[in-house]
C-alpha positions in Angstrom: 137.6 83.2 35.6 136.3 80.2 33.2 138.0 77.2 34.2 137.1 74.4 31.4 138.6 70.9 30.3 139.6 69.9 26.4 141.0 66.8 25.8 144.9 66.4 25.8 146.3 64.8 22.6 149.9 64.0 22.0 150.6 67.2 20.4 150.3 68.4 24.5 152.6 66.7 25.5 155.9 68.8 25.4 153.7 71.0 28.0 152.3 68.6 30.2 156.4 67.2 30.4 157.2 70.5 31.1 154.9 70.3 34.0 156.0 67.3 35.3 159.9 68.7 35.1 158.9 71.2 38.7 159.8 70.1 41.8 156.1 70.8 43.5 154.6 68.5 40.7 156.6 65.6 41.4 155.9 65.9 45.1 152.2 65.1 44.1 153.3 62.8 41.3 156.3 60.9 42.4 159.3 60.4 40.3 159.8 61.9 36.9 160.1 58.8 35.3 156.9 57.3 37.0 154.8 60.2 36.7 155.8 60.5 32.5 155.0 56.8 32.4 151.5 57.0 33.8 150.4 59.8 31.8 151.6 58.7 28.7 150.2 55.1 29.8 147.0 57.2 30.0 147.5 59.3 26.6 147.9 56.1 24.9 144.3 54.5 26.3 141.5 54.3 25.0 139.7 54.4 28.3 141.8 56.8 29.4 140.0 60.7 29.8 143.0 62.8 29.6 142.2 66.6 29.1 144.1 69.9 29.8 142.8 72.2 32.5 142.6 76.2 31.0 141.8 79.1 32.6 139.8 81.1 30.3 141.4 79.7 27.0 145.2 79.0 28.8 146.9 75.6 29.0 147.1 75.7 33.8 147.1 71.9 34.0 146.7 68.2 33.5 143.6 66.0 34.7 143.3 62.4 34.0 140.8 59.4 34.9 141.3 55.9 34.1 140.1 52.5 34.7 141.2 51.8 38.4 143.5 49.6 38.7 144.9 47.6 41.9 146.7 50.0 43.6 149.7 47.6 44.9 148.5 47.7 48.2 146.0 45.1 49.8 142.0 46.7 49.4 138.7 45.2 49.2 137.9 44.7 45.7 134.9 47.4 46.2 137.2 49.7 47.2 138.0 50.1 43.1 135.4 48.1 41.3 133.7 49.7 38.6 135.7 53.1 39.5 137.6 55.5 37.7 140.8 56.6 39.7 141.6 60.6 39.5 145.0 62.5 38.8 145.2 66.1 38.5 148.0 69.2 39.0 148.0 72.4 38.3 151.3 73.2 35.9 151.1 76.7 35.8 152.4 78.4 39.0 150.6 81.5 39.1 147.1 79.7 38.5 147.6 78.0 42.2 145.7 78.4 45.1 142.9 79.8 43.4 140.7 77.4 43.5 141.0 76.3 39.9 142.0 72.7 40.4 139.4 72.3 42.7 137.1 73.4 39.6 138.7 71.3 37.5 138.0 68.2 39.2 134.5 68.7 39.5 134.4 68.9 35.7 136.7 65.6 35.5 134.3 63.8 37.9 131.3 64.9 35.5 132.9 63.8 32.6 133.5 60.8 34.4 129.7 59.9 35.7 128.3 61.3 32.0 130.9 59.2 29.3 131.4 56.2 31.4 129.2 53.2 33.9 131.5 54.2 36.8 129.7 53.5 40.0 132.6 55.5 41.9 135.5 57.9 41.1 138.7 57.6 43.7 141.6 59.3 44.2 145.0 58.7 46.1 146.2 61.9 47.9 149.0 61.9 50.0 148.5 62.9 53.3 151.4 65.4 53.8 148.8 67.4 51.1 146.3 68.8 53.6 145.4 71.4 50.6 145.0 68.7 48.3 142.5 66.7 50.8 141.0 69.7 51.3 140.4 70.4 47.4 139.1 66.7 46.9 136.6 67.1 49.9 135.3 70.4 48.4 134.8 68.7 45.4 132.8 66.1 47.0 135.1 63.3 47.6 135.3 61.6 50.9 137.5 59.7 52.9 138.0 55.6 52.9 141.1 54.8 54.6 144.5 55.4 54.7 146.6 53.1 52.8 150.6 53.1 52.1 151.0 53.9 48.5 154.6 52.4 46.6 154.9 55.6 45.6 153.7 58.2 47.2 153.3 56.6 51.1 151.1 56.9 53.6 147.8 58.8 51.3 143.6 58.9 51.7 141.6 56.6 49.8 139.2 58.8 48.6 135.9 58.0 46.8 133.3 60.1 45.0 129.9 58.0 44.5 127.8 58.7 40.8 125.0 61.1 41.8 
């Protein structure tokens, strides 16, 4: 089981859209309409690392870092400075709970620390996703606080430090 990153162009997404359409998806992403804005927000950037996740050559899922950006809640400005924030689902149904996302944000956080200065990577992860916390801890990320997200509510602050 290879579990690699390529970059997403636009040509990806009528798949990544696709992915976004499934009810479990937009538990984890919020709305339709919010979650298609911020990934093609994130297509469009050129700061943005936007890559499909495959499973030994198949299309499974969608990763994303990007500049961090103030999260519409009150934090300490170190809380995001100099950090890339972290999105990531796995589209394809039959490639969940099998550790694969967890690999793939390993190789996100990589790409992060090797094509960027970011002193930190973070994620949001809402806390009714004990899996998901679970994933991002196993991939090294730890807690900050708990802060009430616009979109998703109450969610972990997470925060992965360069090596």
């Amino acid at each position: 089981m290879a579990v690699a990153l390529r970059p997403a162009t636009d040509g990806d997404w009528p798949l990544i859209e696709r992915w976004l359409r499934q009810p479990e998806v937009q538990r984890w992403w919020g709305a339709l309409s919010a979650a298609q804005a911020e990934v093609l927000a994130a297509l469009s950037s050129d700061m943005g690392l936007c890559s499909i996740i495959e499973l030994d050559g198949c299309p499974v899922g969608y990763a994303q870092a990007q500049e961090a950006q103030p999260l519409g809640v009150p934090l300490p400005a170190g809380d995001i400075a100099g950090t890339f924030r972290v999105d990531a689902f796995i589209g394809d149904q039959s490639a969940r709970t099998k550790g694969i996302g967890q690999a793939a944000i390993k190789l996100v956080a990589a790409e992060i620390f090797t094509t960027s200065l970011a002193v930190a990577a973070i994620v949001v992860v809402p806390i009714k996703y004990e899996a998901a916390v679970r994933a991002y801890e196993k991939s090294g990320f730890r807690w900050v606080r708990v802060i009430d997200d616009p979109l998703l509510g109450p969610s972990w602050l997470m925060r992965l430090e360069r090596p």
